[in-house]
Residue, then its C-alpha position, 0 to 999 in steps of 0.5 A: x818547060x822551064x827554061x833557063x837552067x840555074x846551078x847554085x854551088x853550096x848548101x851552107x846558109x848563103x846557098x840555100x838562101x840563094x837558091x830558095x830566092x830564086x827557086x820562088x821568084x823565078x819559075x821558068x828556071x829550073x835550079x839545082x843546089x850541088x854541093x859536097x857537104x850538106x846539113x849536119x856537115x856545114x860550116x854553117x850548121x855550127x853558127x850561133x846564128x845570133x844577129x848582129x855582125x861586123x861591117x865590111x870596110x869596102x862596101x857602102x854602108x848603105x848596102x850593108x844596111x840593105x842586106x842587115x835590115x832585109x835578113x832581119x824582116x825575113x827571120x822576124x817574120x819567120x820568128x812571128x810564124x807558126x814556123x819558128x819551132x821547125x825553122x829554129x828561129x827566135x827572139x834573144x835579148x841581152x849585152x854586147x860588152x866592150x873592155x874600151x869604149x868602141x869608136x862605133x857606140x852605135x853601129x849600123x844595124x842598131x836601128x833595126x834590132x829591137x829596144x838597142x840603148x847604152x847600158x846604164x852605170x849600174x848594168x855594167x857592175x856586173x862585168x867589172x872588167x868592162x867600160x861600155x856595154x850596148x843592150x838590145x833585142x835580136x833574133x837568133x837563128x839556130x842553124x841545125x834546124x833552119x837548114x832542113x827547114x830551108x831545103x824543104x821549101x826549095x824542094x817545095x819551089x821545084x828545086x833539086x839537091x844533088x850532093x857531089x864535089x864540083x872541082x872546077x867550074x868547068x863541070x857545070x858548062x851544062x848549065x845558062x847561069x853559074x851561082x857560087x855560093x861555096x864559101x872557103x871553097x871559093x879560094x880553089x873553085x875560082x882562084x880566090x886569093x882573099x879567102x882564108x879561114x877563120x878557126x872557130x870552136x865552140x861547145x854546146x853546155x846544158x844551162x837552161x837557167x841562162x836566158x841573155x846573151x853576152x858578148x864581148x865586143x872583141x868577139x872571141x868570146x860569147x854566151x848565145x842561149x839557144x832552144x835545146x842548149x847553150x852556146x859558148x865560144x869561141x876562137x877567131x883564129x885567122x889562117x888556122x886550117x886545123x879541124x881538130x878540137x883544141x882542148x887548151x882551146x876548150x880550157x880557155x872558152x870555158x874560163x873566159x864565159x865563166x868570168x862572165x857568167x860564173x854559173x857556167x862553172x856548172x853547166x854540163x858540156x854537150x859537145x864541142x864543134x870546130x869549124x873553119x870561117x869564110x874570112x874575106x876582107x869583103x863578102x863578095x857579091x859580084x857577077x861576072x862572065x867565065x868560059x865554060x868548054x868554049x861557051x861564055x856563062x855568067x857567074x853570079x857570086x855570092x861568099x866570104x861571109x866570115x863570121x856574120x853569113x846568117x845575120x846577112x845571108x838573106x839580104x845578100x841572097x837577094x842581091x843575088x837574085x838580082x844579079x840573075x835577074x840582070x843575067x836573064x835579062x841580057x839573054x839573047x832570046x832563043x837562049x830563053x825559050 
């Protein structure tokens, strides 16, 4: 009889990741993902998915590198799999480019992607309007894909999916541990002032012929080639709830990467997606206990990725998991057995 009843809220990247982590490193509990949304329908399921990501200012960069460097080994290992066709995960080199020369010129996470250096004078005639560039080899997780792949292996752990809108926490006072993974939805779920969304669009276009990525280092605009197609973006519109595909937006994507890459010009457009960011001034992975119909439960959070969830998304799920660990282990024991 598994005992201990575990609730993970979300079935974007953060959730599922959460949810498999616990679901296979803890088998006396029984886990289940309840969501209103699930893959195609995420937020997540529109992300590049390419690693590397911005830092969050409060949090100590020790931590930070933790949750980058754990996320890394567990998509390269998947990257090095038999696995990686069905799971969409693969190996992506190229240039992040600066207009100014940044602060940071060597960012946290360089130590862990593959071959990162500076880029020489001669790289850099390519993009005339930029004065500094960094070069290295990354790992890109396509979303789409690695979704189901991960709801697959949480099934496989004995974990159950149930696909309805939770209103309050109030509605899970049936359950002993509480895992909030739900993103934006955190701003009404527990009241979360901080989140706000962050607008992204992007289109889909056919250009097999482009194999490295480029990315402005002031992140609104970006070439990510994929498996099936090509990513181009993007927007970073903060406040901005809006769902709707913006076609001046569309216009001004597809100017910005055709400077950069002019052969875009030519590439066929596949589709066009928009989709709204957890923005937070800092991903919160944090416990705390709530009452729940008159019962004192722990709430493990896990949201406010903005931009970066998949780049961090298995490192923070294992923070997570060892929060429920901590919560499992202050348990009075009749609530265990």
């Amino acid at each position: 009889m598994k005992s201990v009843r575990v609730v993970v809220v979300g079935a974007g990247v953060i959730g599922f990741s959460t949810a498999v982590c616990i679901a296979e490193a803890l088998p006396f509990c029984s886990v289940t993902l309840v969501a209103e949304r699930f893959t195609p329908d995420t937020t997540s399921d529109g992300a590049a998915g390419i690693m590397f990501t911005s830092h969050s200012p409060d949090i100590p960069v020790e931590r930070q590198r933790r949750w980058f460097k754990d996320s890394f080994d567990h998509f390269l290992a998947i990257a090095q799999s038999q696995h990686a066709p069905e799971a969409g995960v693969i190996m992506s080199s190229g240039w992040q480019i600066f207009k100014e020369v940044p602060a940071e010129k060597k960012p946290y996470w360089s130590d862990f992607v593959f071959g990162f250096r500076h880029m020489t004078a001669s790289e850099l005639k390519r993009f005339p309007d930029h004065r500094f560039g960094q070069a290295f080899t990354t790992l890109k997780c396509e979303c789409s894909t690695y979704l189901p792949w991960l709801e697959k292996r949480f099934k496989k752990a004995g974990g159950r999916v149930e696909q309805r809108k939770v209103n309050s926490l109030q509605e899970l006072s049936g359950y002993d541990i509480v895992v909030n993974c739900s993103g934006l939805g955190s701003k009404t779920l527990v009241g979360d002032t901080q989140m706000h969304p962050i607008r992204g669009q992007i289109l889909k276009v056919q250009a097999p012929w482009l194999k490295h990525f480029i990315r402005d280092g002031d992140g609104k605009t970006y070439i990510y080639p994929g498996i099936h197609s090509v990513t181009i973006g993007g927007t970073r519109q903060e406040g901005d709830w809006r769902l709707d595909v913006d076609e001046g937006d569309t216009r001004s994507i597809i100017e910005r990467c055709s400077r950069l890459e002019p052969s875009l010009s030519k590439a066929k457009v596949l589709s066009t997606w928009v989709g709204l960011r957890p923005g937070r001034r800092n991903v919160r992975v944090e416990r705390e206990e709530v009452l729940l119909q008159g019962r004192r439960v722990p709430v493990v959070h896990n949201y406010g990725h903005g931009g970066g969830g998949v780049t961090i998304s298995w490192g923070t799920a294992l923070d997570a998991l060892g929060l429920v660990r901590q919560c499992i282990h202050e348990m009075p024991l009749h609530a265990k057995l």
